[in-house]
C-alpha positions as CSV (number, residue, x, y, z in Angstrom):
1,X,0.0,0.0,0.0
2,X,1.5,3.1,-1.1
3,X,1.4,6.7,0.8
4,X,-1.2,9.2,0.2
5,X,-2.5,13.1,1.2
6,X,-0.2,13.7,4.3
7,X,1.1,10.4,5.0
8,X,-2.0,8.3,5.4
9,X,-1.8,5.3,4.1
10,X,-4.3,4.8,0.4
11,X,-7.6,3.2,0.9
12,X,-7.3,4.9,4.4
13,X,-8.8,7.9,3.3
14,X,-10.5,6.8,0.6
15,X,-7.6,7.9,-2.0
16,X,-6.8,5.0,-4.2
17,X,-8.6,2.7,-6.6
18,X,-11.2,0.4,-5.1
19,X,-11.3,-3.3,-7.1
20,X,-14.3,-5.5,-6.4
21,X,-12.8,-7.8,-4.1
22,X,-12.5,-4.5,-2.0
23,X,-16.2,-3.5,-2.4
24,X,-17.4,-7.1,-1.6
25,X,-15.4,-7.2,1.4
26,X,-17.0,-4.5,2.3
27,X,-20.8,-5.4,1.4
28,X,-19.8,-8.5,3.7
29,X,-18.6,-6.9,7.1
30,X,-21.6,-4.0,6.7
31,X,-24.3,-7.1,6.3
32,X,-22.0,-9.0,8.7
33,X,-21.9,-6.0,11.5
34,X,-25.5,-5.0,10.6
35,X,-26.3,-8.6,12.0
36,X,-24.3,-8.4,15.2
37,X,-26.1,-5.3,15.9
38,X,-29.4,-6.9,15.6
39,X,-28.5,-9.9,17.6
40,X,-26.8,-7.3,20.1
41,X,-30.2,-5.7,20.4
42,X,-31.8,-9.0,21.2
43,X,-29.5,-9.9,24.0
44,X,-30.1,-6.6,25.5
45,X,-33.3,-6.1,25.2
46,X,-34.0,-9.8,26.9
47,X,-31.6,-9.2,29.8
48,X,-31.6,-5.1,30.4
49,X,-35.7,-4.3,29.8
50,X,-38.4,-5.7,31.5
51,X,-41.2,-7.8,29.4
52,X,-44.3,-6.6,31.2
53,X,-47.1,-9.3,30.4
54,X,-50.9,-8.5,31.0
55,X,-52.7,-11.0,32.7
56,X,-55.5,-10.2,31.4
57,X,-54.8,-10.5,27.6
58,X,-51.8,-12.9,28.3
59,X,-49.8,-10.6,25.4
60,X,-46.7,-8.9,26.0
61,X,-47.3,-4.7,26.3
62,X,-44.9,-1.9,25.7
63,X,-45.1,2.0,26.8
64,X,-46.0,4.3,23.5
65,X,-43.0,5.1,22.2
66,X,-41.0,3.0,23.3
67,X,-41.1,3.7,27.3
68,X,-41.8,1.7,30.3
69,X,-45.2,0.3,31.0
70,X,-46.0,1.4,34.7
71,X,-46.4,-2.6,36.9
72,X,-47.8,-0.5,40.1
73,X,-50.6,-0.5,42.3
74,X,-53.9,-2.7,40.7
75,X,-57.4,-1.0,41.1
76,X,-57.7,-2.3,44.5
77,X,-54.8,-1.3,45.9
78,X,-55.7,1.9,44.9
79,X,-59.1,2.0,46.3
80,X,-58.1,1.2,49.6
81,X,-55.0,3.9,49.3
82,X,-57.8,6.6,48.6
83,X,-60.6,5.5,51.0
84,X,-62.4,2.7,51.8
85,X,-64.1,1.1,48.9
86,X,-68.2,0.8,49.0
87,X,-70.6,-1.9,50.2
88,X,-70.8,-3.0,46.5
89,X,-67.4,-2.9,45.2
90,X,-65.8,-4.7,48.6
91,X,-68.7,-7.1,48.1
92,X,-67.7,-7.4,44.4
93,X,-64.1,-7.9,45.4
94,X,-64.8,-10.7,48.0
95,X,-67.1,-12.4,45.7
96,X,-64.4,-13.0,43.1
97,X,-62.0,-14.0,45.5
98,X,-64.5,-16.5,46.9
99,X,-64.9,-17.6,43.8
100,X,-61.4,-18.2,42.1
101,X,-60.7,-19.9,45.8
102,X,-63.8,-22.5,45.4
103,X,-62.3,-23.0,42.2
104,X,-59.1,-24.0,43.4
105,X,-60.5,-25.9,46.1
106,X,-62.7,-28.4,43.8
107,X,-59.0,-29.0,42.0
108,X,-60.3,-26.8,38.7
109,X,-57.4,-24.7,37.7
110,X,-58.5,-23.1,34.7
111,X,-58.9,-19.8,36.1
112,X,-58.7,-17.8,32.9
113,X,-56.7,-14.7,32.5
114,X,-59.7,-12.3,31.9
115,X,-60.4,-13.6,36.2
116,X,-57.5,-13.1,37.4
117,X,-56.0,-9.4,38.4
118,X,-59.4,-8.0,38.3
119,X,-60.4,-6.4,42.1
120,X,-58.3,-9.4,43.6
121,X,-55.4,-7.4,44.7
122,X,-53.5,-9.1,42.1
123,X,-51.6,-6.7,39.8
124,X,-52.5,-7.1,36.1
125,X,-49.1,-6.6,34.5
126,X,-46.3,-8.5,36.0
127,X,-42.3,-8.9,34.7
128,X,-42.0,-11.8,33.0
129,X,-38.2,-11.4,32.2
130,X,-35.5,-9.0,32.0
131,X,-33.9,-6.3,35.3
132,X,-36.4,-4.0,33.9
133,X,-33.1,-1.1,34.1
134,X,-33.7,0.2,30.7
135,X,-36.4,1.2,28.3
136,X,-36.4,0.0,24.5
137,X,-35.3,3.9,23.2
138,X,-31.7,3.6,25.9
139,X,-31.3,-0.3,24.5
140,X,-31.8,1.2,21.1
141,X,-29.1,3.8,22.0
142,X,-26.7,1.6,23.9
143,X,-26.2,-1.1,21.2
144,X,-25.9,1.9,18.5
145,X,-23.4,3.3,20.4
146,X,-21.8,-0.3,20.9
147,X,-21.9,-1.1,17.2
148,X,-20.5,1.9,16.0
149,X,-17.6,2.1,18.2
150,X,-17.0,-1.5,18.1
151,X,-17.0,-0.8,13.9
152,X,-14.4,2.0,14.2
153,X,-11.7,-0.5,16.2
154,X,-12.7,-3.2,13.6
155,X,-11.9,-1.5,10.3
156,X,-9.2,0.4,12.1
157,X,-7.4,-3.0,13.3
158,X,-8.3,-4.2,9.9
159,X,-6.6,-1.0,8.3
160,X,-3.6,-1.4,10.8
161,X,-4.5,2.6,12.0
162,X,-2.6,3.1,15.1
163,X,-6.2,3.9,17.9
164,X,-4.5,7.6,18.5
165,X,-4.8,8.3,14.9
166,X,-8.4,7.6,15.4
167,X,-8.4,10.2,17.9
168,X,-6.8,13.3,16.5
């Protein structure tokens, strides 16, 4: 490889005649990286943000825009946080309860999902996997800035540019 503008080496900058074996090489590590970063996503997604489920529907929700889905207090909870409920809805309450418990009782444990976390005290959206640290816009962000500065030390290593080159 010859010497080009300033010392750089040709193909560093660009400056020298690309052949296809170059531009393939290329097309390879772009599809090849593209894939890591998906996969990358994946892996963080699953282990860094939480999969909130709804008991009710049995499907996996997500925040508009990409944001956490609040897993707090269930209807109930709430009722008895702001005042005592009424004669109907604590005898509403109770009834399910009694209900879901006969259920289990007689050995029938096909207590669907649209039953449970309705005036039980049972939350409706539970974590079904992940630490629940990060929303999908930050795991977006954090494998973007992953993949891009892992791609800069690739070609660079590939290249054989020195890392401080890389930083002036």
């Amino acid at each position: 490889m010859g010497y080009g503008i300033k010392g750089s080496k040709v193909g560093y900058l660009g400056t020298g005649n690309v052949g296809t074996k170059e531009k393939l090489l290329w097309v390879a590590f772009v599809t090849a990286w593209g894939g890591l970063g998906s996969l990358l996503d994946s892996v963080l997604g699953g282990w860094l943000q939480a999969s909130i489920v709804d008991v009710r529907t049995g499907k996996v929700v997500e925040g508009h825009g990409g944001r956490k889905v609040p897993v707090g207090a269930t209807r109930f909870l709430r009722r008895l946080q702001k005042a005592t409920p009424s004669k109907e809805e604590a005898a509403q309450d109770l009834h399910q309860v009694a209900e879901q418990i006969r259920q289990t009782n007689a050995g029938d444990k096909s207590i669907s999902a649209t039953q449970s976390g309705r005036g039980t005290g049972r939350a409706s959206r539970h974590v079904e996997s992940g630490l629940d640290l990060l929303d999908n816009n930050a795991i977006n962000f954090l494998m973007a800035l992953i993949m891009s500065v892992g791609g800069m030390l690739a070609v660079a290593w590939y290249w054989k540019v020195p890392l401080q080159d890389l930083l002036l």
